[in-house]
KEKE-3310 file (N, C-alpha, C; in steps of 0.2 Angstrom, whole numbers, plus 5000, padded with zeros to 4 digits):
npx = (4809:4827:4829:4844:4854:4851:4855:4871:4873:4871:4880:4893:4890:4895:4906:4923:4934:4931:4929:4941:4950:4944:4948:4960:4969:4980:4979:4987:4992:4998:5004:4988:4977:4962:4955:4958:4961:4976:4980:4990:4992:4999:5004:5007:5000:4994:4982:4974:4961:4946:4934:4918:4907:4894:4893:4900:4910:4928:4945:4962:4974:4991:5000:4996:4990:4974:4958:4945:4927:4920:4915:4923:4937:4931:4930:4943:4951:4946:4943:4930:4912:4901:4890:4896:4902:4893:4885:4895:4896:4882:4886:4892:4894:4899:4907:4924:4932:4942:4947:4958:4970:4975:4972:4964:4956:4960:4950:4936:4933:4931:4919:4924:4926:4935:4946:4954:4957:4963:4971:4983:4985:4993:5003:5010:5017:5025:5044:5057:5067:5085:5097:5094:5081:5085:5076:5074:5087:5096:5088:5078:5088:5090:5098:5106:5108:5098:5088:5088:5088:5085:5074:5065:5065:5055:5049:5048:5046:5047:5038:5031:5033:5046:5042:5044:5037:5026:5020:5002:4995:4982:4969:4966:4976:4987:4981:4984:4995:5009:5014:5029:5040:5050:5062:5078:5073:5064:5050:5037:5029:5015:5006:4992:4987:4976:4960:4964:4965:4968:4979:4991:5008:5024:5036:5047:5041:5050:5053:5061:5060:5054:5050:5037:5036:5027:5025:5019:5023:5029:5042:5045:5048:5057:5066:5068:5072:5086:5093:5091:5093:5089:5088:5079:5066:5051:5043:5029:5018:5006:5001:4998:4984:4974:4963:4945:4948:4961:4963:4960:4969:4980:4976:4979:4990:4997:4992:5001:5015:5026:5028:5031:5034:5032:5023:5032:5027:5031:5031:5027:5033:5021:5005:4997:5005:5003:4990:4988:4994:4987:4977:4980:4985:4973:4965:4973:4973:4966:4974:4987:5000:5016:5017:5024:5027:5037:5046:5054:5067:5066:5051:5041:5047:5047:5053:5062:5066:5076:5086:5091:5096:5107:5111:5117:5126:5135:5144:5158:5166:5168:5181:5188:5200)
npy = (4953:4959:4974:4981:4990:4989:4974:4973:4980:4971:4960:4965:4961:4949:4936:4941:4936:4922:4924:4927:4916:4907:4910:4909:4915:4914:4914:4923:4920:4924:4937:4943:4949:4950:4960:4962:4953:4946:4941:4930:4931:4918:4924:4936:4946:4956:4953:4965:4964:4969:4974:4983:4992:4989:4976:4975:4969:4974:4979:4981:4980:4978:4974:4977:4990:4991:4994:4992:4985:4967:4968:4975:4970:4957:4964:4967:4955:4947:4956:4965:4969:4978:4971:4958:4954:4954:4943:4933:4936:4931:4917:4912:4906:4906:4897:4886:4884:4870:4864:4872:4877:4881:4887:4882:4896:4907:4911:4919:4935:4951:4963:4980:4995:5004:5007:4997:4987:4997:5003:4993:4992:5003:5003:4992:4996:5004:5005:4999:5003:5006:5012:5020:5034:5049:5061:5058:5053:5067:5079:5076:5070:5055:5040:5031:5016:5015:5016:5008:4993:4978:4976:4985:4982:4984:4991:5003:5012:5020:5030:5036:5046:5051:5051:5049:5033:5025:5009:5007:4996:4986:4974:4967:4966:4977:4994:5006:5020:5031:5047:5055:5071:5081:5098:5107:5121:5122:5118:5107:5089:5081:5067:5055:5039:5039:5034:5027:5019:5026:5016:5007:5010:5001:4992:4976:4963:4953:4940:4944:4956:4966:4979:4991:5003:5017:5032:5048:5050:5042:5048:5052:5039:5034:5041:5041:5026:5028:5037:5030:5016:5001:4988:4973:4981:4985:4996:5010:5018:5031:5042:5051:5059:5047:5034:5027:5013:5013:5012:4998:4994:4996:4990:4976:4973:4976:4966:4957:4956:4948:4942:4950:4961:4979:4994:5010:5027:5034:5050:5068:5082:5090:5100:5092:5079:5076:5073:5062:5054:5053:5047:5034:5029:5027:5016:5006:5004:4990:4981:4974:4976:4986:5004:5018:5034:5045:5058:5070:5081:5095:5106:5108:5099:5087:5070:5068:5081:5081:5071:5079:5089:5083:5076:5090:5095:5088:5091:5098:5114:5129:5135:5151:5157)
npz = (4896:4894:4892:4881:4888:4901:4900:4897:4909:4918:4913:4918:4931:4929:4934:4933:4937:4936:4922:4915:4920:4912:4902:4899:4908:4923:4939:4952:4967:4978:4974:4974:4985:4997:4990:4979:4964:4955:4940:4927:4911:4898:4887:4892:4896:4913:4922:4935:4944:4952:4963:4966:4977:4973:4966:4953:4942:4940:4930:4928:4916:4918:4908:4896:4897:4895:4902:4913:4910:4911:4897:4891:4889:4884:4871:4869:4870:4859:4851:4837:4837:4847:4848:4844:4856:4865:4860:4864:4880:4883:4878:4888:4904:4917:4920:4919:4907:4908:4899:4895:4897:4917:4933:4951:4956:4970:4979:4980:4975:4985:4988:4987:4998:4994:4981:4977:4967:4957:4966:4967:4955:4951:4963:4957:4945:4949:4953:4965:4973:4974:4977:4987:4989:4979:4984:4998:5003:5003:5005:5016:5024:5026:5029:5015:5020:5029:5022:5013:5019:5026:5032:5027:5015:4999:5002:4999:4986:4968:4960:4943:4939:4949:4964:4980:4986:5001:5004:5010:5023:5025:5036:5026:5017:5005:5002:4999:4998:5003:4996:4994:4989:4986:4985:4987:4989:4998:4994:4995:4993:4996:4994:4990:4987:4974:4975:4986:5003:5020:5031:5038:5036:5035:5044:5037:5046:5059:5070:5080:5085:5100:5099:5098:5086:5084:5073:5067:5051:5036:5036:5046:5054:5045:5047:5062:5063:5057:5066:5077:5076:5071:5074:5085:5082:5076:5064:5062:5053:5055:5044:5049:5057:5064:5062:5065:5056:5055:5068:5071:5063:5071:5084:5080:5074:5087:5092:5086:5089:5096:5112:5127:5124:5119:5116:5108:5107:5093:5090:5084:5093:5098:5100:5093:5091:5103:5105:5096:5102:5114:5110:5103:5114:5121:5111:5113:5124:5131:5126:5134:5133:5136:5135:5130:5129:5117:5111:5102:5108:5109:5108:5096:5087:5075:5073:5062:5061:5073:5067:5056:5063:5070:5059:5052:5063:5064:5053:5046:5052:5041:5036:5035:5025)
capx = (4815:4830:4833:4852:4856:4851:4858:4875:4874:4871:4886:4896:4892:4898:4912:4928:4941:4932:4929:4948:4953:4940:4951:4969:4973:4980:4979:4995:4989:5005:4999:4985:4973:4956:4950:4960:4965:4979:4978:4993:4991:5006:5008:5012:4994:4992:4974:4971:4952:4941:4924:4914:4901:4886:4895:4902:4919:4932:4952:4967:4980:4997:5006:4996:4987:4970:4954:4938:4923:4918:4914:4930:4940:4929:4935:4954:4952:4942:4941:4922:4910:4897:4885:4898:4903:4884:4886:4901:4895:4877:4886:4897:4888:4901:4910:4928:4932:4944:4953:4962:4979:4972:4973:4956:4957:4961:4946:4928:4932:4926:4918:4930:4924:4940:4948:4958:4964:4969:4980:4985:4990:4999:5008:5014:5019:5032:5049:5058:5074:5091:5102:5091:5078:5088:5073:5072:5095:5098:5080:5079:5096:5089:5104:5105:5110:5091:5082:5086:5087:5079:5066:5062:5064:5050:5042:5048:5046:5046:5034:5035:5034:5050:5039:5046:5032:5026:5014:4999:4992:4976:4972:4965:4982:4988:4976:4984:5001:5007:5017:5030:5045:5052:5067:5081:5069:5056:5044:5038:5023:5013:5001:4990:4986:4970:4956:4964:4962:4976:4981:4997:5013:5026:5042:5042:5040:5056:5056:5066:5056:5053:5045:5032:5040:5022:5026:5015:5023:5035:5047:5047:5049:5064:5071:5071:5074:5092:5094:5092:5093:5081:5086:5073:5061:5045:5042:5023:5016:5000:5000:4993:4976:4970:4955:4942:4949:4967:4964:4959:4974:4987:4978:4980:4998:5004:4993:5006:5023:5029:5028:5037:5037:5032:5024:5036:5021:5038:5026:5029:5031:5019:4999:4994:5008:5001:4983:4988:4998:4981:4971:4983:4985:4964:4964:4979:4971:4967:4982:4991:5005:5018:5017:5028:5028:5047:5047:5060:5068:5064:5045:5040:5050:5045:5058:5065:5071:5080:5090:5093:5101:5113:5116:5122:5131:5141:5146:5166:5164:5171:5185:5189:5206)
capy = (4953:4966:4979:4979:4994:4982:4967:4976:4981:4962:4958:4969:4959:4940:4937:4944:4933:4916:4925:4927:4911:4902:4912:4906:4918:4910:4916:4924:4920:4927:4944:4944:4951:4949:4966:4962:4947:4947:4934:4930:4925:4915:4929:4941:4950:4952:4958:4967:4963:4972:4972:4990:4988:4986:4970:4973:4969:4977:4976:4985:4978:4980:4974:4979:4996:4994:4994:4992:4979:4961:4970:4977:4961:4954:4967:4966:4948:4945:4961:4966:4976:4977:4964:4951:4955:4950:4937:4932:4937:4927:4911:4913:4903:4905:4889:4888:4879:4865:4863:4879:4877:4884:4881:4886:4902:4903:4913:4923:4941:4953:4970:4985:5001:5008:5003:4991:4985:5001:5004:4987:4992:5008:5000:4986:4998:5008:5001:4999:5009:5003:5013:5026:5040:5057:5066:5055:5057:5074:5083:5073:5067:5048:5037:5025:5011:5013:5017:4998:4990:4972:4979:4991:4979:4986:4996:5012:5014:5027:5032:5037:5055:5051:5053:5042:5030:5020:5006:5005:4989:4983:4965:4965:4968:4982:4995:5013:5020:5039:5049:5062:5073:5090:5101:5111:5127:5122:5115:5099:5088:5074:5065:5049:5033:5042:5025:5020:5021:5027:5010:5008:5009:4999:4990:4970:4959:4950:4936:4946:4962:4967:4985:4993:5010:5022:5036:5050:5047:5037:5050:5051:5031:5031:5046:5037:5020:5030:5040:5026:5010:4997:4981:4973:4984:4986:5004:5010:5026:5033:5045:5059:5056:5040:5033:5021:5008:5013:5011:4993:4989:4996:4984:4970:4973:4975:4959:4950:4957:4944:4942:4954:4969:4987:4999:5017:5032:5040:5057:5075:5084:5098:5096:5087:5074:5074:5071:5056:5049:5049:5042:5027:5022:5024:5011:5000:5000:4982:4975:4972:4978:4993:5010:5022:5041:5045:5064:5075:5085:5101:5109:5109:5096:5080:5065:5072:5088:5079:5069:5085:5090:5079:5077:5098:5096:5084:5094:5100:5119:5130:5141:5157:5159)
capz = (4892:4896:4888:4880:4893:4908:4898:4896:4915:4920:4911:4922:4936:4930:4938:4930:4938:4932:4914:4913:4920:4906:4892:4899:4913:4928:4948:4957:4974:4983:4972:4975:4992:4999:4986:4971:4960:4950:4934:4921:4903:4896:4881:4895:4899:4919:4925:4942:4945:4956:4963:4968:4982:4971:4964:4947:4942:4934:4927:4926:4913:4918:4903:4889:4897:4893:4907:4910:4914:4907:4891:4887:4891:4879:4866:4871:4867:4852:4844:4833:4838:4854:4847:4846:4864:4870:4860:4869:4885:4884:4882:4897:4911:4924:4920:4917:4902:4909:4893:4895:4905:4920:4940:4953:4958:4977:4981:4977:4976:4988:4987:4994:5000:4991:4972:4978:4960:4954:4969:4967:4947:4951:4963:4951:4939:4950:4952:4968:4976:4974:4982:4989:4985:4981:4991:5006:5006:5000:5009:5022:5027:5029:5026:5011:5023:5031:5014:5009:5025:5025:5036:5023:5008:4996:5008:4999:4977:4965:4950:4935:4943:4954:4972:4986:4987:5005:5005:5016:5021:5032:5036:5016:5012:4999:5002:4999:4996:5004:4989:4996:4988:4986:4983:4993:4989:5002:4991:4997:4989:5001:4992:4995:4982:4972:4978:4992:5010:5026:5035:5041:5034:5041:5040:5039:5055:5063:5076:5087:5087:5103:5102:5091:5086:5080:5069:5060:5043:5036:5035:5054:5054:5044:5053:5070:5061:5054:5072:5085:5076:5068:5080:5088:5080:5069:5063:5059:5050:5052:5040:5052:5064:5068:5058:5067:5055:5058:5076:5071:5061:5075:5088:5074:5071:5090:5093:5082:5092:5101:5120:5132:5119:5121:5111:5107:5101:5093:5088:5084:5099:5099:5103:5087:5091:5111:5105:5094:5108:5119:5107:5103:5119:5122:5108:5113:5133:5133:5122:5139:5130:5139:5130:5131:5125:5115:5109:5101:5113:5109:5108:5089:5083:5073:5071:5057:5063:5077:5061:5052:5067:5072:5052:5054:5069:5063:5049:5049:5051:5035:5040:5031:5023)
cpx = (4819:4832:4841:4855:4858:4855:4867:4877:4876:4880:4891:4896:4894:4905:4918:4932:4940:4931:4936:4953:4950:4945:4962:4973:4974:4981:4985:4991:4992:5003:4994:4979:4966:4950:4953:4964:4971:4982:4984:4991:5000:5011:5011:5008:4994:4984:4977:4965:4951:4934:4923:4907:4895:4888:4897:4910:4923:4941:4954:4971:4989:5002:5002:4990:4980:4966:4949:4934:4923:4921:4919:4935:4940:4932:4941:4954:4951:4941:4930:4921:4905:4892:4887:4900:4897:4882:4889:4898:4887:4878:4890:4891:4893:4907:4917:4931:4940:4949:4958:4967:4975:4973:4967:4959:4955:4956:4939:4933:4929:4926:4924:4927:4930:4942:4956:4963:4965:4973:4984:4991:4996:5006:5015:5018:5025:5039:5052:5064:5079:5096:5102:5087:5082:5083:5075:5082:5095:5094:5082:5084:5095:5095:5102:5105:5102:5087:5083:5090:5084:5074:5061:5063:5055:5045:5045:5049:5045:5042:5036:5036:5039:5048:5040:5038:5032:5019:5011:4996:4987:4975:4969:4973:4984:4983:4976:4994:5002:5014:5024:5038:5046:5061:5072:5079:5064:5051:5045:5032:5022:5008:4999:4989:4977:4964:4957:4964:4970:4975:4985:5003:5018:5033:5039:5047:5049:5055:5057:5066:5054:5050:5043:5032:5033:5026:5020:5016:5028:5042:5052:5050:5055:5069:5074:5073:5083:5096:5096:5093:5088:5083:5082:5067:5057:5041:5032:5023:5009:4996:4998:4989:4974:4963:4951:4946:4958:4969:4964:4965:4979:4984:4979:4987:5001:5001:4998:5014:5024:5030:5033:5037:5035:5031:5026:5030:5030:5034:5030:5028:5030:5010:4996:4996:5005:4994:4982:4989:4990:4976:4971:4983:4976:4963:4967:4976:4972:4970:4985:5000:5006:5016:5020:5029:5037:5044:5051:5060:5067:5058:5045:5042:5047:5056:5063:5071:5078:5087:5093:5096:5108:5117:5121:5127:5134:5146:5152:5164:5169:5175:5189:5198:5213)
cpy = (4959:4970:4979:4985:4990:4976:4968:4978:4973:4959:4958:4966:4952:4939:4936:4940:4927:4918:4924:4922:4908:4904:4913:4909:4913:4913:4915:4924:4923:4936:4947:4947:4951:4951:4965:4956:4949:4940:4936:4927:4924:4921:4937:4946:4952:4958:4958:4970:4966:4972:4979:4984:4985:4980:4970:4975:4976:4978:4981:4979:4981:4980:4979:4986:4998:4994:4992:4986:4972:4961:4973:4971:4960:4955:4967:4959:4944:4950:4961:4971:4972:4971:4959:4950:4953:4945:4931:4928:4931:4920:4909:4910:4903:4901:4890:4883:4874:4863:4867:4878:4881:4881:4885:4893:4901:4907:4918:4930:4946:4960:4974:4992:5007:5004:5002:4988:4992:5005:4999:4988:4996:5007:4997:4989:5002:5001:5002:5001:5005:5004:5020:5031:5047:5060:5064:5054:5062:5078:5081:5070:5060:5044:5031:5017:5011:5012:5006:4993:4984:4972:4984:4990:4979:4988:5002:5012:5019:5027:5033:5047:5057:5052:5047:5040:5024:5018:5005:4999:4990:4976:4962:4964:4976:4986:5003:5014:5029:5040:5055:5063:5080:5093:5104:5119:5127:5118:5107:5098:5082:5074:5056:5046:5039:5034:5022:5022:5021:5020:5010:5006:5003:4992:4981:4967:4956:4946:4941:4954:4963:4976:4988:5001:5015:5027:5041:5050:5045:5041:5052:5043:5031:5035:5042:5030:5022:5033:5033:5020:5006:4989:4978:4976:4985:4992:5002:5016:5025:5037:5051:5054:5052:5038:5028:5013:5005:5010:5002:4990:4990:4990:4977:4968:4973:4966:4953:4951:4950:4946:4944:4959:4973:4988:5007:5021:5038:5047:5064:5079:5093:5095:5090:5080:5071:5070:5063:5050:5045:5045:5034:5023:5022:5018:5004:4999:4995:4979:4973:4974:4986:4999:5015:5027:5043:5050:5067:5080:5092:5102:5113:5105:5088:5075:5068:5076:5085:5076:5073:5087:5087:5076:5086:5098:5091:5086:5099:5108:5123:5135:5142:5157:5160)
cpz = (4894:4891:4886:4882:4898:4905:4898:4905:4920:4919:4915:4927:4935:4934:4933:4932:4934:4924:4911:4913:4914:4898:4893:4905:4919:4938:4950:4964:4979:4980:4975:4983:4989:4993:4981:4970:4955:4946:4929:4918:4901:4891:4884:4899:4908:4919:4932:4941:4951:4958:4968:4972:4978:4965:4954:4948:4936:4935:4927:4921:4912:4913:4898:4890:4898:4902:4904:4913:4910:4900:4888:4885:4886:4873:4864:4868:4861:4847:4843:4839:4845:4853:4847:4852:4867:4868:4864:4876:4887:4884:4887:4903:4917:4924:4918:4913:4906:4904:4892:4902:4910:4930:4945:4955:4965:4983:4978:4980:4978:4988:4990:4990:4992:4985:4973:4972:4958:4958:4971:4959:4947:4955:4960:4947:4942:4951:4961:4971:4976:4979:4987:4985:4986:4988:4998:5007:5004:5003:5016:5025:5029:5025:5020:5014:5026:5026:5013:5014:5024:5028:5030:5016:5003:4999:5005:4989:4975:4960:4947:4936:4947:4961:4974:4988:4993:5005:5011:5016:5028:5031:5029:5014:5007:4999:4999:4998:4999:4998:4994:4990:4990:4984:4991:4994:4995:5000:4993:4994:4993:4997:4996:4987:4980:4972:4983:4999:5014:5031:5039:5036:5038:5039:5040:5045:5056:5071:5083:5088:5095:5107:5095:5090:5082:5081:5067:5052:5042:5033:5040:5056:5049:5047:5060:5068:5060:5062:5079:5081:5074:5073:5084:5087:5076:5072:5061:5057:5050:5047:5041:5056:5062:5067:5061:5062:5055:5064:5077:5068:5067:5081:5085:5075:5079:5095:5094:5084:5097:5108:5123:5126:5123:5115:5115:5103:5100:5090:5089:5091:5100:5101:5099:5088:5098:5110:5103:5100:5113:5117:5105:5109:5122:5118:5109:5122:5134:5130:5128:5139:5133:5134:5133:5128:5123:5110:5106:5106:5115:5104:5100:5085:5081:5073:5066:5059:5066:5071:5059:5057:5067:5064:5052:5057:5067:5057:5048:5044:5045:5037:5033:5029:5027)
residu = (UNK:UNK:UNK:UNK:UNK:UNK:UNK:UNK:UNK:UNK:UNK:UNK:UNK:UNK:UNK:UNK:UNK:UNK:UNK:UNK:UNK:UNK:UNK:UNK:UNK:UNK:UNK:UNK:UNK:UNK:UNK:UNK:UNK:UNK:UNK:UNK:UNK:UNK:UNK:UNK:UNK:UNK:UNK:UNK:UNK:UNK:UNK:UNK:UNK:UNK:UNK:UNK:UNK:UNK:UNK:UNK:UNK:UNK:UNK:UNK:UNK:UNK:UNK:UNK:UNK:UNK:UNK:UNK:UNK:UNK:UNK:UNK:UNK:UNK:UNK:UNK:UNK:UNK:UNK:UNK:UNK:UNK:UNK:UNK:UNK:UNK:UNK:UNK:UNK:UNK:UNK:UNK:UNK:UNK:UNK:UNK:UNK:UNK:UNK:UNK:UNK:UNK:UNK:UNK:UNK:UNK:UNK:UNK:UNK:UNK:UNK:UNK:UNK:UNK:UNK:UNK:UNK:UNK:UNK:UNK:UNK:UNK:UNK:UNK:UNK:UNK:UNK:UNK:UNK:UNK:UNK:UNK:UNK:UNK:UNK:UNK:UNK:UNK:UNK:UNK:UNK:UNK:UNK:UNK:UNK:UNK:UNK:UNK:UNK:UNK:UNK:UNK:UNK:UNK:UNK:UNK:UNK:UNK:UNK:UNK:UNK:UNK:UNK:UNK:UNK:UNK:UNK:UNK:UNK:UNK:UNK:UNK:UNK:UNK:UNK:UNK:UNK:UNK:UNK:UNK:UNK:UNK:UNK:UNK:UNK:UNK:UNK:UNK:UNK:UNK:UNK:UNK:UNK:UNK:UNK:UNK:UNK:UNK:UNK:UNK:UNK:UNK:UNK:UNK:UNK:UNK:UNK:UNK:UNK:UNK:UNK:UNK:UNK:UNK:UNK:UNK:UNK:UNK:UNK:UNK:UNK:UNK:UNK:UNK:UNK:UNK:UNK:UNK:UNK:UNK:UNK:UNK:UNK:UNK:UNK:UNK:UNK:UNK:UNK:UNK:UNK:UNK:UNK:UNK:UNK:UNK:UNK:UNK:UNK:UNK:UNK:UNK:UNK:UNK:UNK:UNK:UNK:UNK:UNK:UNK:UNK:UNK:UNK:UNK:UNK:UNK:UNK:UNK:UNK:UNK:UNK:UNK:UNK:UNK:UNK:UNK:UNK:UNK:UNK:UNK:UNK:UNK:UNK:UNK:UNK:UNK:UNK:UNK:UNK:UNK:UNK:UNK:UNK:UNK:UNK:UNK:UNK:UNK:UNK:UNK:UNK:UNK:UNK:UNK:UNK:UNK:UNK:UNK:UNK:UNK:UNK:UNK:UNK:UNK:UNK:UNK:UNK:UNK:UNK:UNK:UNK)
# end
């Protein structure tokens, strides 16, 4: 017989998603990805479910805050104390009561290396950019007409901390998120999703793309996206250097360019940006796909710069009295 450590452990691994559907939640499948479910209740609840590699689940709750595994759920939903939770919990056979407004859930839940629902939650919880991020016009001199570009529809959010937020995604889906801001003092702050892993950034697809514009960060990617034009083009961000599993989503994504393209390595031009170059295209060899090196023209310079320039120089000079 198990001890009610191990009985309480067990628990942790029934499956969370069908526990939530049996008590009224119902499966966003458009929401949802490979590593994390996302379940609404009528009265307003939503869960973002997860599952950790040694198979137990566990939830974020968007509306109403709370967290946690099976055994919380329980709590959140029924109230008392731990005993009637194991009661709970021990007649739970899996099964999804059918009487309960409910529709199948559109898949089994699968482990992920990384915490996938709570960079799925944090997500959720930012809000989307309107009419531009001050940092990314006012810093970076990227124009409000690229910031909300329909290539770049909700490919760029803010926190609750005000950091220009860019989603990563791998062929899971939604996997990571990079954080940047700063001032006109110097200070800058680059951060990453805490859980989640570097994939690719990247604007969305279009028919009539025909070149695949690689970046190191997606601040380089709207630079040259504001600079040269977005027509024809699907931007990427790698965030920096080139991860084994990075390497696998850039052949993935220039796979799915349409026939007669080009991939652009638009990269900082110093050695860091030459290294990358050489490791994309050792990765992208047998795509059959051209590749073409596209640098700033002066030695030091990232994408950026080049914007910031030609922002400057356009600038009517101030003359004296």
């Amino acid at each position: 017989m198990l001890d009610r450590n191990d009985e309480l452990e067990n628990f942790k691994k029934l499956n969370l998603c069908d526990y939530a559907a049996s008590r009224g939640f119902v499966a966003d499948r458009r929401a949802s990805s490979k590593h994390s479910m996302v379940l609404r209740h009528p009265r307003g609840d939503k869960l973002i479910i997860g599952r950790d590699p040694s198979g137990k689940y566990y939830y974020f709750n968007a509306k109403g805050g709370d967290s946690g595994t099976i055994i919380d759920l329980c709590q959140m939903l029924d109230g008392g104390n731990l005993g009637d939770v194991r009661k709970t919990l021990r007649a739970f056979d899996g099964s999804i009561d059918h009487h309960v407004p409910s529709s199948p859930l559109p898949f089994v839940l699968q482990p992920s290396e990384h915490d996938a629902a709570r960079v799925l939650a944090a997500w959720m919880s930012m809000r989307p950019i309107n009419s531009g991020h001050a940092y990314l016009t006012n810093i970076r001199s990227i124009s409000a007409e690229v910031q909300t570009d329909p290539i770049f529809r909700d490919r760029i959010r803010i926190d609750a901390k005000g950091n220009a937020v860019f989603p990563h995604f791998n062929r899971s889906g939604l996997c990571g998120y990079e954080l940047k801001n700063g001032n006109h003092n110097g200070t800058t702050f680059t951060g990453f999703a805490p859980g989640g892993v570097k994939a690719l950034a990247c604007s969305r697809p279009r028919d009539t793309d025909r070149e695949a514009v690689i970046c190191e960060t997606s601040i380089d990617m709207l630079s040259i996206a504001d600079r040269e034009g977005t027509d024809h083009r699907r931007f990427f961000s790698t965030a920096g250097q080139i991860s084994p599993m990075q390497a696998e989503c850039l052949r993935s994504a220039i796979s799915r360019m349409p026939e007669g393209s080009r991939v652009v390595l638009a990269l900082d031009n110093d050695d860091g940006g030459r290294k990358i170059a050489a490791r994309i295209k050792e990765e992208l060899a047998h795509s059959g796909v051209p590749i073409v090196e596209h640098y700033p023209p002066v030695p030091g310079q990232d994408w950026n710069d080049v914007l910031q320039d030609r922002r400057n120089a356009a600038k009517p000079e101030m003359r004296l009295g």
